[in-house]
C-alpha positions as CSV (number, residue, x, y, z in Angstrom):
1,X,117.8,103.1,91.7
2,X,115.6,101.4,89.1
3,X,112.5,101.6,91.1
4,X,113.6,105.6,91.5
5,X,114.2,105.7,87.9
6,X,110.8,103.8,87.1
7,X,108.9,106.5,89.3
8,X,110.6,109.2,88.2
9,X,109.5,108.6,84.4
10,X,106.1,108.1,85.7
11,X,106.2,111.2,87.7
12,X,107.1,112.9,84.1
13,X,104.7,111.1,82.3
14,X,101.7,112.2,84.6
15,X,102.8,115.7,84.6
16,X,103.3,115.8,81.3
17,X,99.5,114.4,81.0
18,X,97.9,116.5,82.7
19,X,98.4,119.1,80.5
20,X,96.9,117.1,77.8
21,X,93.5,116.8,79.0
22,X,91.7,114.0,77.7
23,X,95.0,111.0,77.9
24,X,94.4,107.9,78.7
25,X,97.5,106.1,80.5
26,X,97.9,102.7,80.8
27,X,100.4,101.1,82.8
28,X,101.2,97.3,81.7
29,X,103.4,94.6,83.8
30,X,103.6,91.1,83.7
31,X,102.8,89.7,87.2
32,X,105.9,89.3,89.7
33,X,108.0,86.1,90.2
34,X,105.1,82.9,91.1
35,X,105.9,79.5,92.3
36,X,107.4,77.4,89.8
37,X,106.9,73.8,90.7
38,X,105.4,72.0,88.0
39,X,102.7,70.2,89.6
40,X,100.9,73.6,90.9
41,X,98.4,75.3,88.6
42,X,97.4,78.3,90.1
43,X,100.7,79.4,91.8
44,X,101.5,82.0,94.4
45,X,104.1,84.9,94.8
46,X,107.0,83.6,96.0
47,X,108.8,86.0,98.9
48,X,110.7,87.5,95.6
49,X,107.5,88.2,94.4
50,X,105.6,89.6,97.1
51,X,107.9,92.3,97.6
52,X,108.0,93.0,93.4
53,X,104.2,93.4,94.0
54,X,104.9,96.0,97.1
55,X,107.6,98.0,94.6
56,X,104.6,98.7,91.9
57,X,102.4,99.7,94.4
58,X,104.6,102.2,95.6
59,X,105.6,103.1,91.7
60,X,101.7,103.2,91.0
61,X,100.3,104.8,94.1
62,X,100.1,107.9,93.0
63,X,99.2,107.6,89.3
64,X,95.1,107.5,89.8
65,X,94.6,104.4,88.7
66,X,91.4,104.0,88.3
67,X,90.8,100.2,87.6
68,X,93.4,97.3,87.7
69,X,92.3,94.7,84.8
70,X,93.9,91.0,85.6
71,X,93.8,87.0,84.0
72,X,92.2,84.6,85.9
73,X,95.5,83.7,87.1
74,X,96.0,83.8,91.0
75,X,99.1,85.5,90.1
76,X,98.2,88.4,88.3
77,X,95.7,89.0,90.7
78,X,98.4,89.2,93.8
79,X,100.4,91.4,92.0
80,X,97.8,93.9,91.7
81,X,97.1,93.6,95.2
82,X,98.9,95.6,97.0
83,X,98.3,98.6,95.1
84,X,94.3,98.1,95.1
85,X,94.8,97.7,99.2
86,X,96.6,101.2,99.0
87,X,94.5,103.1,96.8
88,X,90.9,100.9,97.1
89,X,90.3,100.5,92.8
90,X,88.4,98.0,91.2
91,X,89.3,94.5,90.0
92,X,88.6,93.8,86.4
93,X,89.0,89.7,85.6
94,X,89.1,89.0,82.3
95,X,89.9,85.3,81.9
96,X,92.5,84.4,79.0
97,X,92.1,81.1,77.0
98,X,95.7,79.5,75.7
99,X,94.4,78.9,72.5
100,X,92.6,82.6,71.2
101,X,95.0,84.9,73.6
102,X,96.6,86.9,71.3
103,X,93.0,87.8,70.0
104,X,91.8,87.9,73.6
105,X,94.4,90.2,74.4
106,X,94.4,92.6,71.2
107,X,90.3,92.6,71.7
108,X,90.5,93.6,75.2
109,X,93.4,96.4,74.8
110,X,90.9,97.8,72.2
111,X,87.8,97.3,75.0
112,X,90.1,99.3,77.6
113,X,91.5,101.9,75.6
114,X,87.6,102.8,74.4
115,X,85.8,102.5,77.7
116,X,88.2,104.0,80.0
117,X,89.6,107.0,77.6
118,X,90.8,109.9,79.4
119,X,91.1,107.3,83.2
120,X,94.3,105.8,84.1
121,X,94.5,102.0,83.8
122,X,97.1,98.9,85.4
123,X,97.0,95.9,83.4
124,X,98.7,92.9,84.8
125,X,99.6,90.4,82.1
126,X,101.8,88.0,81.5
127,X,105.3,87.5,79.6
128,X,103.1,86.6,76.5
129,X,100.4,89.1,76.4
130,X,102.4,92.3,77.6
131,X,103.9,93.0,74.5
132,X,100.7,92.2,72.6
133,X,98.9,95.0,74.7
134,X,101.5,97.5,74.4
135,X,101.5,96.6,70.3
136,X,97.5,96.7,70.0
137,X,97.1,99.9,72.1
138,X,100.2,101.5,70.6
139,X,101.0,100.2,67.4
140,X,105.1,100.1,68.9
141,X,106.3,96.7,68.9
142,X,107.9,95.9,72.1
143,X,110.9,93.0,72.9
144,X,109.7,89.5,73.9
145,X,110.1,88.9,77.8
146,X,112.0,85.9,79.1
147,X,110.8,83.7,81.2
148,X,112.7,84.8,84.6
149,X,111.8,88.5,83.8
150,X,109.2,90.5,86.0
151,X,110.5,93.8,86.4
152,X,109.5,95.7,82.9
153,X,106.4,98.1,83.0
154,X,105.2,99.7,80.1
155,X,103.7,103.3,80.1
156,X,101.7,103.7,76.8
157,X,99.8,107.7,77.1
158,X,96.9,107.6,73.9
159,X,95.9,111.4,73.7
160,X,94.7,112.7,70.6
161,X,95.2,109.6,68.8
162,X,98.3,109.5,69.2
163,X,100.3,106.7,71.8
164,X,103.9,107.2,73.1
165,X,105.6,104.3,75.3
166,X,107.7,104.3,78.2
167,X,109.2,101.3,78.7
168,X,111.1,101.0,82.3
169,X,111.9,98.6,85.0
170,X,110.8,98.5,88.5
């Protein structure tokens, strides 16, 4: 039902801008549920995971993304995977730093928004710089996302200027 919901709004939103010529949409997720033992640094999906990664793919297959920007993170990249094996898009990497993120992250919402204006864009983030991107490319501020949460996506559509957010789950 949420996942229905989740496409639905898209559904709306992409109909909505397509009438508006020149939008730039950006979806925005944090990656799906990753192993959490301590002792491994570059975790996997779990099985929980894996199948969150499936439900955006089939929420973003038929959005035209055109590029899927991702951390260095072995889990943001797996999220993203499944939709770049449906619909063949580009990889964008841009490592994050623990220490300058927030600027990392405001700095490269800024980059996206300018170099992919009027293109359709999945970011995969994580629980702390998902609400900075929606914030820097929208000026909304969004709710902080705990720690066992993976199903938000944020739909922020910049045309004219001017941003409106969708915030759903999938």
């Amino acid at each position: 039902m949420i996942r229905n919901l989740a496409l639905f709004l898209l559904t709306l939103l992409f109909a909505a801008s397509l009438h508006a010529g020149d939008a730039t949409t950006i979806l925005i997720v944090r990656h799906a549920e990753a192993d959490q033992t301590p002792e491994v640094k570059d975790p996997a999906l779990t099985a929980a995971g894996q199948k969150r990664a499936e439900a955006l793919a089939e929420v973003a297959r038929n959005a035209n993304v055109g590029v899927v920007y991702t951390t260095q993170f072995r889990r943001t990249k797996d999220t993203a995977a499944p939709l770049r094996k449906l619909v063949e898009i580009p990889l964008a990497e841009s490592p994050v730093a623990r220490e300058t993120i927030a600027q990392q992250t405001t700095d490269l919402a800024q980059r996206i928004a300018k170099q992919h204006a009027g293109q359709t864009v999945l970011i995969v983030g994580h629980s702390n710089t998902v609400p900075i991107f929606v914030e820097a490319l929208s000026g909304v501020k969004v709710p902080a996302i705990a720690h066992e949460e993976h199903d938000r996506i944020y739909i922020v559509v910049i045309d004219d200027g001017k941003a409106r957010v969708i915030a759903a789950k999938y």
